[in-house]
C-alpha positions as CSV (number, residue, x, y, z in Angstrom):
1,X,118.7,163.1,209.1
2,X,117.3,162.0,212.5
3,X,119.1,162.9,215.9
4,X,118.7,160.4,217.8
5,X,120.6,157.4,216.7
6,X,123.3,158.7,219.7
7,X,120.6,158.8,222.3
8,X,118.5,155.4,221.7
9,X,119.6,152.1,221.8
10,X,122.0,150.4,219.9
11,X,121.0,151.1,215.8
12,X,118.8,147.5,214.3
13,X,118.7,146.0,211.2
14,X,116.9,148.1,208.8
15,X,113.4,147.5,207.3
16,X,112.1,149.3,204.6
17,X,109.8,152.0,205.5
18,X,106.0,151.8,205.2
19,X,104.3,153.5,202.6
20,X,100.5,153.3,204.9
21,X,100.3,154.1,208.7
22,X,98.6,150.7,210.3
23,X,97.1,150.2,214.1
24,X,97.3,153.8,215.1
25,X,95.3,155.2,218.2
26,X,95.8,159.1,218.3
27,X,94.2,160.8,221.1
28,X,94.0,164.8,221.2
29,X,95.8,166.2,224.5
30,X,95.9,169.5,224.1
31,X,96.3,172.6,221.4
32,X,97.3,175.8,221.8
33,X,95.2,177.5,218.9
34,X,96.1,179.7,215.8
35,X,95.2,183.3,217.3
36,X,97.0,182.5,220.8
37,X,100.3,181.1,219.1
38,X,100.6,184.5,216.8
39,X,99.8,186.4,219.9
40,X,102.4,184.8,221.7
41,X,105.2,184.0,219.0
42,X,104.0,185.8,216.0
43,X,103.5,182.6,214.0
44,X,100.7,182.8,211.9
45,X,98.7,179.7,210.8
46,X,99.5,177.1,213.2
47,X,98.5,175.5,216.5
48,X,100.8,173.4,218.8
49,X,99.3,169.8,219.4
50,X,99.9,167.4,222.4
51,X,98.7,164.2,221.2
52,X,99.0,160.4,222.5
53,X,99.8,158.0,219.8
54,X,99.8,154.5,220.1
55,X,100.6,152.3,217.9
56,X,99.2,148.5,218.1
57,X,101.3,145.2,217.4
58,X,102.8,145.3,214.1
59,X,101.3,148.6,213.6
60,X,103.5,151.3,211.5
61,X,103.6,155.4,211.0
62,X,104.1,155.5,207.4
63,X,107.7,157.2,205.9
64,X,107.1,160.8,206.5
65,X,108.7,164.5,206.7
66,X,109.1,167.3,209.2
67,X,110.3,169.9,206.5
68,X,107.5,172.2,207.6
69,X,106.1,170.1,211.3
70,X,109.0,169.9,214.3
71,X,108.0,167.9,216.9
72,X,109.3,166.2,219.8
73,X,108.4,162.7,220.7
74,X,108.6,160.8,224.3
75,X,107.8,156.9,224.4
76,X,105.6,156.3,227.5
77,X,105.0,153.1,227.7
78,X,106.2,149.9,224.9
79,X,108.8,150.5,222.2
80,X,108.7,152.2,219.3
81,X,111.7,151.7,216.5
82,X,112.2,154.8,214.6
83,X,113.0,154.8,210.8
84,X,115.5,156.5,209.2
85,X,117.9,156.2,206.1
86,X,120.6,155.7,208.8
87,X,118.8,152.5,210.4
88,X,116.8,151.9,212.9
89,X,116.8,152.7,216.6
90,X,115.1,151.8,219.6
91,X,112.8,153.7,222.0
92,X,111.1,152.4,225.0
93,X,109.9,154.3,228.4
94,X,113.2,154.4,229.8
95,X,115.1,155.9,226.6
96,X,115.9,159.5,228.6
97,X,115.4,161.8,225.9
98,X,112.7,162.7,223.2
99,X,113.1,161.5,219.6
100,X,113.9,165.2,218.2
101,X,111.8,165.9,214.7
102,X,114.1,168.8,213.2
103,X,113.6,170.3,209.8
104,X,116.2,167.3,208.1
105,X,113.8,165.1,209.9
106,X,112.5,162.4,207.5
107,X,111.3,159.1,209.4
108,X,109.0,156.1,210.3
109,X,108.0,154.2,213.0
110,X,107.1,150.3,213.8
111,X,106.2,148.8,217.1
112,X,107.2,145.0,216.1
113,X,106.3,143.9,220.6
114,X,103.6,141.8,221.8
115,X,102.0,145.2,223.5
116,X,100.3,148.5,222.0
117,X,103.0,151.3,222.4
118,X,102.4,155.0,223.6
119,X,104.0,158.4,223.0
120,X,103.3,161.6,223.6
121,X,103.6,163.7,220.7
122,X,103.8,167.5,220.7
123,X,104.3,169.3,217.5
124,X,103.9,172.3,215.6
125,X,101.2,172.0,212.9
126,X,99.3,174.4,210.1
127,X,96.0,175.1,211.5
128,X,94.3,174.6,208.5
């Protein structure tokens, strides 16, 4: 399951999670490519990506899993609510932690404010 539901605000009523992602913005930060992480962890095939994602009003990350992609997420700037078959949590600029995308990590996002909302995203992802 998710960690965070001890670190976010108080758990929301729960919506049923969206099957299409919907106003998304992703911008590429950075990435560390595929021959630099095996030189410098030894795993092979993947890069780690720094990304800003915002989602627009009413916008929606689809239900997804981090079986095979940990990340960590930080909320810059609006307020996300993270998805999960627990409930629903959440996130805004002053939430002090990152939500934490584990292995048991299956989730979704909405941003149900009047204002786009912004995270950064860093993950580890196949570099195909």
């Amino acid at each position: 399951g998710l960690t965070i539901g001890a670190i976010g605000a108080p758990a929301l009523a729960q919506e049923s999670p969206p099957a299409k992602h919907k106003g998304l913005g992703v911008e590429t930060l950075g990435v560390i490519p595929e021959d630099s992480i095996k030189a410098q962890v030894g795993l092979e095939g993947h890069i780690l990506l720094l990304r800003a994602i915002t989602i627009a009003p009413g916008g929606q990350i689809a239900k997804h899993s981090h079986a095979k992609v940990p990340g960590l997420v930080k909320v810059i700037s609006g307020e996300w609510i993270a998805g999960s078959e627990s409930g629903e949590t959440a996130f805004n600029a002053s939430t002090p932690a990152a939500i934490l995308e584990d292995k048991d990590t299956v989730n979704w996002f909405f941003n149900r404010g009047s204002e786009p909302a912004t995270a950064i995203v860093c993950d580890i992802k196949p570099a195909s």
